[in-house]
LOKOL-701888 format. One record per residue: residue in one letter; x, y, z of N, C-alpha, C, O in turn. Coordinates in steps of 0.05 Angstrom, whole numbers, plus 32768, in hexadecimal, padded with zeros to 4 digits. Layout:
<drenbas>
aXYZXYZXYZXYZ;...
</drenbas>
This chain:
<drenbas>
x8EFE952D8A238F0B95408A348F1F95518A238F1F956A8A25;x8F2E95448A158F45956089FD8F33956989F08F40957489DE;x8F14956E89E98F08957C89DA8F00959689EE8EFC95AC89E4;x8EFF95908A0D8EFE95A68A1A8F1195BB8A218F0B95D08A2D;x8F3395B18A168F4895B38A1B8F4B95CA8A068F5095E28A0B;x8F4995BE89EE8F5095CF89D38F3495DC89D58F3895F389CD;x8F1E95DA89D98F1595F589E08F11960E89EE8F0B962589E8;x8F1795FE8A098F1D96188A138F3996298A0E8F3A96428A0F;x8F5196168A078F6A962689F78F68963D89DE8F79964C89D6;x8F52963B89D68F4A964889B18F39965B89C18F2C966789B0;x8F32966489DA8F22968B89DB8F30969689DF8F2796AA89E9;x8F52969589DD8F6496AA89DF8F7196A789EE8F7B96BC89F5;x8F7A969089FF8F8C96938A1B8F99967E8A168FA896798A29;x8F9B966889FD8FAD965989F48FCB965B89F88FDA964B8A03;x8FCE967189EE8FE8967A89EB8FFC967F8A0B901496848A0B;x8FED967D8A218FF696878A3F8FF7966D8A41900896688A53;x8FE8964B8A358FF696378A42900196218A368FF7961D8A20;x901196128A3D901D95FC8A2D901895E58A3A900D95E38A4F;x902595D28A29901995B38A2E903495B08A31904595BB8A23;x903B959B8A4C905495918A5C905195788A5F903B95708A67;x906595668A59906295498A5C908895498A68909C95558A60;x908495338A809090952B8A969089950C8A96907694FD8A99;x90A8950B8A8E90B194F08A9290B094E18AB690C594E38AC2;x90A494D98ABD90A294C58AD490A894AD8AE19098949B8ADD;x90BF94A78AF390BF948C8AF690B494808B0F90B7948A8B25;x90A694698B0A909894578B1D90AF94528B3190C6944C8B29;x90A894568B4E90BE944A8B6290BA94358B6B90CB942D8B7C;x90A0941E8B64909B940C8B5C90A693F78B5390B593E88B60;x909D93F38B3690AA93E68B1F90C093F48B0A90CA93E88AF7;x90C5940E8B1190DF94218B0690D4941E8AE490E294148AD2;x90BF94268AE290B4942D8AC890AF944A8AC290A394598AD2;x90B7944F8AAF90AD946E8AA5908D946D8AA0908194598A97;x908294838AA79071948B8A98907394A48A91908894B08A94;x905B94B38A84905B94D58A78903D94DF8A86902794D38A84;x904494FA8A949032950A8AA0902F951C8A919041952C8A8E;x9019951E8A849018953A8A738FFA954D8A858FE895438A92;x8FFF956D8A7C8FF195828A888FF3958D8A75900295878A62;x8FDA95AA8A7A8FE095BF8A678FE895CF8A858FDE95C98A9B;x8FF195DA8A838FFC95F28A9F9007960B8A91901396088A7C;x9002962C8A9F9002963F8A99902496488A8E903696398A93;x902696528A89904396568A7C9054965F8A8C906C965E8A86;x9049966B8AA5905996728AB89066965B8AD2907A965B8AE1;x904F96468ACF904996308AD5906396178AD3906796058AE3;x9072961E8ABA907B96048AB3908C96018ABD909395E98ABF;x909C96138AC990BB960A8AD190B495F98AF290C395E78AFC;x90A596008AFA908E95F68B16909295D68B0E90A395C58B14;x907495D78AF9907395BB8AF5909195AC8AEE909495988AFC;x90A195AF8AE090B895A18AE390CA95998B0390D495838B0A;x90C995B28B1090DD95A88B2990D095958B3A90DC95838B46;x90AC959C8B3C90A995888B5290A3956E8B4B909D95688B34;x90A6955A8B5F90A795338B5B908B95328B65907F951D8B67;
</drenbas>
């Protein structure tokens, strides 16, 4: 699957997105984990506010 990632990133539209990783806690067992995305650059401040 990241071979379909970094290729479709490398025909030129790389640069419009980034890779975001979000720290997560279980309400569970109150464990972190990490959510990572590639999301559009306009995208990111998005992916941070919502839970």
């Amino acid at each position: 699957m990241a071979k379909k990632v970094v290729a479709s990133l490398q025909k030129g539209g790389g640069k419009q997105h980034t890779k975001v990783i979000k720290m997560v806690k279980s309400p569970k067992t109150g464990a972190y984990s990490f959510r990572e995305e590639i999301v559009h650059n306009d995208k990111v401040n998005e992916f941070f506010s919502k839970k």
